[in-house]
C-alpha positions in Angstrom: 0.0 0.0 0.0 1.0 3.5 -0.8 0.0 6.7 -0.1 1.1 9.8 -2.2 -0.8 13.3 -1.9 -1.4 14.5 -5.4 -2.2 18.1 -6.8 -6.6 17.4 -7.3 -6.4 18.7 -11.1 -3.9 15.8 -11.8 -6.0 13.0 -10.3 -7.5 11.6 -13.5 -4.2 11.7 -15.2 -2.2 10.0 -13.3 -4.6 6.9 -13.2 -5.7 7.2 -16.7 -4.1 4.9 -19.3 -7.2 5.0 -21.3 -6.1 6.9 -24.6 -2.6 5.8 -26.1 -1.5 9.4 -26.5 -1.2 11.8 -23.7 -0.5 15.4 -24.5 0.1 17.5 -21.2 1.0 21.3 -21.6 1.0 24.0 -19.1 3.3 27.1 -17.2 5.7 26.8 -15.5 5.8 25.4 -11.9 2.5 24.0 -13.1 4.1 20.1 -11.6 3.2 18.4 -15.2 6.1 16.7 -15.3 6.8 15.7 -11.7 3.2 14.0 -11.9 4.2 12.3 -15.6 6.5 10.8 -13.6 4.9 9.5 -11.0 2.5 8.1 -13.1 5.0 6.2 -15.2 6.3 5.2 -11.5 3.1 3.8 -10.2 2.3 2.0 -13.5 5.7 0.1 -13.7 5.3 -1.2 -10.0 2.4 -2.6 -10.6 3.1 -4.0 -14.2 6.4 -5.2 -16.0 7.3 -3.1 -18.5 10.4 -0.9 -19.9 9.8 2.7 -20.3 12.1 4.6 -22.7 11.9 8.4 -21.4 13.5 10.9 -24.4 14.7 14.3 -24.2 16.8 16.2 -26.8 19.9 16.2 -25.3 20.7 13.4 -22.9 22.9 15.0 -20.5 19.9 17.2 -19.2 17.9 14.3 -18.1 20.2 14.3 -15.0 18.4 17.4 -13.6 15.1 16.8 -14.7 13.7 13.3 -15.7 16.0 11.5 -13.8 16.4 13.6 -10.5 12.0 13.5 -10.2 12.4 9.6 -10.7 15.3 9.4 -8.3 13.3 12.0 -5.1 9.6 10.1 -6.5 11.7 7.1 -5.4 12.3 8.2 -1.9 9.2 10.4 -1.0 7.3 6.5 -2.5 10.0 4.6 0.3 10.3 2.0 -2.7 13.9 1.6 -2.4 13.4 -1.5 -1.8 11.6 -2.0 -4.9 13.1 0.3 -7.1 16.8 1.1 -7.7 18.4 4.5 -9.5 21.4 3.8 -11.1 23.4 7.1 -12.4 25.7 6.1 -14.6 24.4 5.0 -17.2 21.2 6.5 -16.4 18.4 4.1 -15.6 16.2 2.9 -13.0 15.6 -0.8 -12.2 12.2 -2.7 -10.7 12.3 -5.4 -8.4 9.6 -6.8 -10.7 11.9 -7.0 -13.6 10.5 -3.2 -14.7 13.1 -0.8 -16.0 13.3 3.1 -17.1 16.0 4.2 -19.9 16.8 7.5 -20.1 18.1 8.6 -24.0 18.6 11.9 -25.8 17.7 12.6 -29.7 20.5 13.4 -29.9 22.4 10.3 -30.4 19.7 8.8 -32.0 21.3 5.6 -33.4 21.1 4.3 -29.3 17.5 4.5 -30.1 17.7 1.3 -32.8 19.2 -1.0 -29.9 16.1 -0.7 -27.8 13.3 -3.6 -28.1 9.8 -4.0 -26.5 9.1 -0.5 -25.6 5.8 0.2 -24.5 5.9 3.1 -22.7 7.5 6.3 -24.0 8.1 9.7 -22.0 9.0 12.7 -24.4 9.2 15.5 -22.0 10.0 18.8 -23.3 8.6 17.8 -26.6 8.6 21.3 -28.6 12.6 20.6 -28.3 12.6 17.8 -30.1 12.1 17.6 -34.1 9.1 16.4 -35.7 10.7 13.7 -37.3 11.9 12.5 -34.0 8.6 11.8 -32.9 7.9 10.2 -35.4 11.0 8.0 -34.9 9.8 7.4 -31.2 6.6 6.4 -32.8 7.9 3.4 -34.6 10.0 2.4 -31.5 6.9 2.0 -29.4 6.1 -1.4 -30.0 5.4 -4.6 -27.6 3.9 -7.7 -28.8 0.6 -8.0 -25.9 1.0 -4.8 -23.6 -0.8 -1.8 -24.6 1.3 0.9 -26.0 1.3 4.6 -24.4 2.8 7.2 -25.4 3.2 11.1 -23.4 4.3 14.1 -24.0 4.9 17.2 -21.6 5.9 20.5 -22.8 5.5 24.4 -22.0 3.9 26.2 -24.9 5.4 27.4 -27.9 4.9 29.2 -30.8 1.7 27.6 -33.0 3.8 27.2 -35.6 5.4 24.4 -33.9 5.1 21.3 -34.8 3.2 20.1 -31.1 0.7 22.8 -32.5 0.2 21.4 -35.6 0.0 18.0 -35.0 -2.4 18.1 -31.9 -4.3 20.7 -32.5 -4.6 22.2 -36.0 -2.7 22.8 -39.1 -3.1 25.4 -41.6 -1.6 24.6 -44.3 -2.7 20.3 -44.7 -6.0 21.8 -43.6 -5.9 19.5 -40.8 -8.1 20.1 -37.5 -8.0 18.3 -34.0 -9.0 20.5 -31.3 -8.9 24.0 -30.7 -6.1 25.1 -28.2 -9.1 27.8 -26.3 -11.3 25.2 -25.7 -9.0 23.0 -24.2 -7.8 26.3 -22.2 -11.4 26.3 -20.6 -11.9 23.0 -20.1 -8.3 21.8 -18.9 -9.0 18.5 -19.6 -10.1 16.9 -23.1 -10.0 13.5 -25.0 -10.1 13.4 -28.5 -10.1 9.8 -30.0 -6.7 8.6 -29.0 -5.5 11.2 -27.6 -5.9 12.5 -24.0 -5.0 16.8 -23.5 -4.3 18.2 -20.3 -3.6 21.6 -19.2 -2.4 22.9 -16.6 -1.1 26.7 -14.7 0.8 27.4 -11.6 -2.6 27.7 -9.7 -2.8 23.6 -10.2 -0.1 23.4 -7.7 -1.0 23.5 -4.4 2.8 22.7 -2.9 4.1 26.1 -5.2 5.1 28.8 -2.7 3.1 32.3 -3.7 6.3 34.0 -4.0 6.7 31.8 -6.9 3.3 32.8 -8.5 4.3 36.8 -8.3 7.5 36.0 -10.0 5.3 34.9 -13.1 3.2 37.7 -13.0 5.9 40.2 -12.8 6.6 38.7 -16.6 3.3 40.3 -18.0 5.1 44.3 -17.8 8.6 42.9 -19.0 8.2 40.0 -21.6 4.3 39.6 -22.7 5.8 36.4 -24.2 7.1 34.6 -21.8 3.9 35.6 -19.5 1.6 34.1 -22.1 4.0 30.1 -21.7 5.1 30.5 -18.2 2.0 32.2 -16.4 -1.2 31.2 -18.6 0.3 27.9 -20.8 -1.0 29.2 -23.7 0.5 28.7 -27.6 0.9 32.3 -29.3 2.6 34.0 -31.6 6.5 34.3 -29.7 8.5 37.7 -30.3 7.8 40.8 -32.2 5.2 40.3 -34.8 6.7 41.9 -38.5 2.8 42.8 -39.8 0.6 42.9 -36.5 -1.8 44.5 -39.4 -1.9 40.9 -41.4 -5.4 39.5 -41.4 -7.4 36.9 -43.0 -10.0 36.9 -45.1 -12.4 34.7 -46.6 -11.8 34.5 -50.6 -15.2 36.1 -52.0 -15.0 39.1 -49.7 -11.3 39.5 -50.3 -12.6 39.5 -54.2 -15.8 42.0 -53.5 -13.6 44.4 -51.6 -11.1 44.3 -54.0 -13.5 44.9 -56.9 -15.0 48.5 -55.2 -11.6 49.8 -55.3 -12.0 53.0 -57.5 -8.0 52.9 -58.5 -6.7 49.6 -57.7 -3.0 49.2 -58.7 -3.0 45.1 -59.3 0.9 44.0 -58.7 2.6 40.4 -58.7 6.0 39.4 -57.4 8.0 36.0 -58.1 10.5 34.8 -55.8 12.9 31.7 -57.0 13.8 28.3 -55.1 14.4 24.8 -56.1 15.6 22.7 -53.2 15.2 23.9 -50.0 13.7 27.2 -50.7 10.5 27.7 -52.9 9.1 29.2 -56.1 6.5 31.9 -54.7 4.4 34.0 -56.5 2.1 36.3 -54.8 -0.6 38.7 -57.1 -1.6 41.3 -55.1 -4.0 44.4 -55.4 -3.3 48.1 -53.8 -6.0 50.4 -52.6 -4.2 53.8 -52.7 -7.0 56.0 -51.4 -7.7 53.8 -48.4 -3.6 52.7 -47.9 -4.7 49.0 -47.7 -3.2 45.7 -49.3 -4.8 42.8 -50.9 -3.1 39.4 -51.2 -5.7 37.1 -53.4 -3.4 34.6 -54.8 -0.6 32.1 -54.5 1.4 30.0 -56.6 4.0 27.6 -54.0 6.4 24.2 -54.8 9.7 23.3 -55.3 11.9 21.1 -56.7 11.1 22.0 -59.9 12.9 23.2 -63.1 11.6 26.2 -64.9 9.5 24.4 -67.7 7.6 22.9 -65.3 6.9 25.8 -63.4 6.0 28.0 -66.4 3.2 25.1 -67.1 2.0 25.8 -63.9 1.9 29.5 -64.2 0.4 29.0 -67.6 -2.5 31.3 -67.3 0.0 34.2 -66.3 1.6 33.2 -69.7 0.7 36.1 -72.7 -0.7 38.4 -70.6 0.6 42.3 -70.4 0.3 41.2 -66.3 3.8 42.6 -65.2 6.0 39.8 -62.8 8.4 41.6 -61.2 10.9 38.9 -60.0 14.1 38.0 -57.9 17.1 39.9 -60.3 19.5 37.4 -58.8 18.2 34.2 -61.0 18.5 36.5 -64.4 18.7 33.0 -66.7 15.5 31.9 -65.3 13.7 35.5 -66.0 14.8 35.3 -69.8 13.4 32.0 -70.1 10.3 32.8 -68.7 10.4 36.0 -71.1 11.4 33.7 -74.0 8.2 31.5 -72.8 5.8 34.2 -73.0 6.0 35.8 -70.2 5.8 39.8 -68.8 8.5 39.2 -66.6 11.4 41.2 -65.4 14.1 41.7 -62.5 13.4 43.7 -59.3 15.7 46.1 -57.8 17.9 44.5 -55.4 20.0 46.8 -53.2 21.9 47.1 -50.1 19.7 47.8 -47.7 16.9 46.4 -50.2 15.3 44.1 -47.4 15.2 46.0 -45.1 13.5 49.0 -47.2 11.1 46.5 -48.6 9.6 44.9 -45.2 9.1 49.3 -43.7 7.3 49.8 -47.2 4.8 47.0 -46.5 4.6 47.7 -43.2 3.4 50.9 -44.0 0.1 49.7 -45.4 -2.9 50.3 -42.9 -4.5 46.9 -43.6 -3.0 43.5 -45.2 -5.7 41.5 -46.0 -5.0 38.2 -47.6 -7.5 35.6 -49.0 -8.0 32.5 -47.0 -6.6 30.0 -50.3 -3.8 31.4 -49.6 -2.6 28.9 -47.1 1.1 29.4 -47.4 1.0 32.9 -47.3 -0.7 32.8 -44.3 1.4 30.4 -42.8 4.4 32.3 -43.2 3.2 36.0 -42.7 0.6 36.2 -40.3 3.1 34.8 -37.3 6.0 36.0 -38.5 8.3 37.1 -36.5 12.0 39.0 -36.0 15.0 37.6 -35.2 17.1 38.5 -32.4 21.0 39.2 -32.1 22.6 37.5 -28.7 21.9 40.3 -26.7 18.2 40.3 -27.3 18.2 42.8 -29.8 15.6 42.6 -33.1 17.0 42.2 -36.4 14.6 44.5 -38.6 15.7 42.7 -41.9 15.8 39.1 -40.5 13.1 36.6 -39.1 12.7 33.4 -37.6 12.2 31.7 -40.8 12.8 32.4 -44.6 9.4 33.6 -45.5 9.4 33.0 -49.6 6.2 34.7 -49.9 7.8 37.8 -48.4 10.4 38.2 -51.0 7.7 37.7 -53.7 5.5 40.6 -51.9 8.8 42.7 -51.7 9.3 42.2 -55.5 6.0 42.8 -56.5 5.7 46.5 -55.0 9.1 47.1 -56.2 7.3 50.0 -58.1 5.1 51.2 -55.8 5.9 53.6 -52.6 3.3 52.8 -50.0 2.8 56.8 -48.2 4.7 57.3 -44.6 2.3 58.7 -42.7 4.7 60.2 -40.5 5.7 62.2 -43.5 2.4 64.0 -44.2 2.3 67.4 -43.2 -0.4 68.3 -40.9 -3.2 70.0 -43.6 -3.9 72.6 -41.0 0.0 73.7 -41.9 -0.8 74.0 -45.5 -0.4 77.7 -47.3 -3.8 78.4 -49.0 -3.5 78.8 -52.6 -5.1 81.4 -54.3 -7.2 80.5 -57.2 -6.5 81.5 -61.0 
């Protein structure tokens, strides 16, 4: 017989092994993992099994995964039961149970590792996606029911945690939405059990703790949103705060009430790793507002094949401003029919570019434009060492940002700041 007190919100997780995936995310201090691993604890005295618990890099298991295992072991008075050996890292069952403690980072140790039914991924958002999907195909045992959990503050929703448990954008693939599981705190969705979690959910947190994470919200809004309220969100300084989405026929309606729209289209260039985009975009001058209305988006693919994908671009006197540094793929799309011609690249070019589009009031882009959207309406800045934003770099390499940037290479979006005041104007006399 044991006895263990237990935070109350974490009472149906810890005894639940109904769904096969458990997806726990929360703030910090919030006791999500210490209760993962008491769980995986409880469930190995009473059945034999080997766990396999994964972080990215193994040496930080000693202070985390390991060390809860190690003080669950001793608050539990199993030693008798339950041994934690340090080197290597693993914990061994009097009932023939064991732990093993790896990092995806060596992941070749991973292929050595048979009958795993129980798998621990804590810190999850570290790892890669395709390491998940490795531990996946490791969890495997020929009569015990598999289980697999992961714990993890949150991220940014363009993780892939985001995306895989709870919707993404771009396959057009929904789960759950991250609010409701916010109101609720605890959710089951086929397979998959969700739990959330805040400070609040643990009772043995000293309130001097709590103010700490409150103090966040006046310094870093950011890190008050993951560590106080455990909520996914955009992370850093937002490059077009004014981007918003817009469902395809209204985008098309407000686009055709425009007295003097200025229609533009920009090409950026990519095979391998990077991507042909092309965005076609219209301007309302009068009202300073930008319409994005279509996308074109692949790679790995010469330029014949993408002309016959832009074939109904093809003999039109639709101007395609593209990227000047790939001039032999601009004359063959010329030689193929084409409007097409090089953008002005400068020093200073991309930086000039993202202030000009920044400038509009209102980006509104149509919702078939799924890539677009994936790229601009979280993006972000990237920061130096020192904290500092880097106005002409971002957290990713946004394609359909250097096609926006070429197509209003023509076109001077009006500073605002620059306007004189019209009560400052001279009067003109009439003649």
């Amino acid at each position: 017989m044991i006895r263990k007190e237990i935070n109350p919100h974490f009472e149906d997780y810890v005894f639940n092994w109904e769904q096969t995936f458990q997806f726990l995310v929360g703030g910090y201090g919030s006791s999500k993992s210490y209760h993962t691993a008491l769980k995986i604890m409880l469930k190995l005295l009473q059945e034999k099994r080997t766990a396999l618990v994964v972080r990215e890099v193994f040496e930080t298991h000693r202070d985390s995964t390991f060390s809860l295992c190690s003080t669950i072991i001793e608050e539990l008075g199993a030693q008798k039961a339950v041994q934690a050996v340090s080197s290597p890292m693993h914990i061994r069952f009097a009932n023939g149970s064991r732990i093993i403690f790896k990092g995806m980072d060596n992941p070749s140790k991973l292929k050595s590792i048979n009958n795993i039914s129980l798998i621990w991924i804590e810190e999850c958002s570290e790892v890669k996606y395709e390491g998940f999907k490795e531990l996946i195909g490791r969890l495997r045992h020929p009569f015990l029911k598999l289980h697999m959990i992961l714990t993890t503050n949150p991220v940014s929703k363009g993780s892939w945690t985001y995306r895989h448990f709870f919707k993404d954008e771009l396959k057009k693939r929904f789960i759950l939405d991250d609010e409701a599981l916010y109101k609720k705190r605890i959710v089951t969705v086929g397979d998959t059990y969700y739990h959330h979690s805040t400070a609040e959910d643990n009772l043995f947190l000293p309130k001097s703790y709590i103010r700490q994470l409150d103090d966040m919200k006046e310094y870093d809004p950011d890190l008050y949103r993951i560590a106080r309220k455990g909520r996914f969100g955009v992370n850093g300084t937002r490059v077009l705060p004014q981007f918003e989405v817009m469902k395809h026929e209204t985008v098309m309606k407000q686009i055709d009430r425009i007295s003097n729209p200025l229609k533009r289209t920009g090409m950026d260039f990519g095979f391998e790793e990077s991507y042909n985009a092309v965005i076609r975009a219209v301007i309302d001058p009068e009202q300073k507002y930008l319409y994005i209305y279509w996308e074109y988006y692949k790679n790995k693919l010469t330029d014949d094949m993408t002309a016959k994908d832009l074939d109904e671009l093809r003999g039109k006197q639709e101007l395609i401003k593209a990227d000047p540094a790939e001039p032999k793929s601009i004359q063959y799309f010329r030689q193929n029919g084409f409007n097409m011609i090089g953008a002005r690249k400068f020093q200073g070019s991309r930086l000039q570019y993202t202030k000009k589009i920044k400038r509009f009031k209102k980006i509104f882009c149509s919702d078939r434009c799924i890539h677009t959207i994936y790229e601009l309406q979280p993006l972000t800045y990237a920061a130096d060492k020192d904290g500092h934003l880097k106005e002409d770099r971002f957290t990713i390499d946004p394609h359909t940002l250097s096609a926006l940037w070429y197509a209003l290479d023509d076109y001077e979006v009006t500073d605002l700041k620059a306007e004189p005041d019209v009560k400052q104007r001279p009067n003109r006399k009439r003649r």
